[in-house]
N, C-alpha and C positions, 0 to 999 in steps of 0.2 A: 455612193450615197452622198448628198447633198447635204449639208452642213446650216447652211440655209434656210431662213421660216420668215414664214408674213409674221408681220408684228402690228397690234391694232393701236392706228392712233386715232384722239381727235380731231375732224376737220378743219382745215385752216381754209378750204374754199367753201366747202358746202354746209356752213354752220348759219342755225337761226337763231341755238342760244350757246349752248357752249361745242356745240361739232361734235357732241355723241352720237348723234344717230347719223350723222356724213360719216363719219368715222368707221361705222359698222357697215354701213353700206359699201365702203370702201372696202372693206374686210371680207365681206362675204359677195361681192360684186354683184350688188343689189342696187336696185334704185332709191336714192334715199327719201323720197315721197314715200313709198312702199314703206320704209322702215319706223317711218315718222307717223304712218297710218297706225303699224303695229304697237308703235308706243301708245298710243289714245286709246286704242281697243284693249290694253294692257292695262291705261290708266283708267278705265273703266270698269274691267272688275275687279280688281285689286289699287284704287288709289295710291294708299299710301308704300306699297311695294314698289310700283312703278316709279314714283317719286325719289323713296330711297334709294332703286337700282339708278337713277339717272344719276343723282348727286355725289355717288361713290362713282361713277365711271368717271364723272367730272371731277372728282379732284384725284381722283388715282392714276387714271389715263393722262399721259402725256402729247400735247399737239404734236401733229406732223412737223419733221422736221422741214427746215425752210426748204433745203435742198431738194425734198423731194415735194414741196409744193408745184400743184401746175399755178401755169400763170392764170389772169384772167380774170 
């Protein structure tokens, strides 16, 4: 048994505001266009939950470490 686990951070390549939704994409090896569609379809019917779930991933989530940045 592996000791080992994904751990989700925010994007340091694939961010247009804070790298949450690169982040998740990352996480769940998604496209993060896909994920970023899902957040507006979310901010859609429920604004201001969408709103709040972003702004708490953003200060709670931690960026990827450099190390494991790709380049580019």
């Amino acid at each position: 048994m592996s000791s080992e686990y994904k751990r989700f951070y925010r994007s340091r390549r694939d961010r247009m505001i804070a790298g949450v939704c690169g982040g998740l994409a990352m996480y769940f090896s998604l496209d993060p266009t896909l994920v970023r569609l899902g957040f507006v379809g979310a901010a859609f019917i429920h604004p201001a939950g969408a709103v709040l779930a972003y702004l708490v991933m953003k200060i709670v989530v931690l960026d990827a470490p450099l190390a494991d940045a790709p380049e580019g």
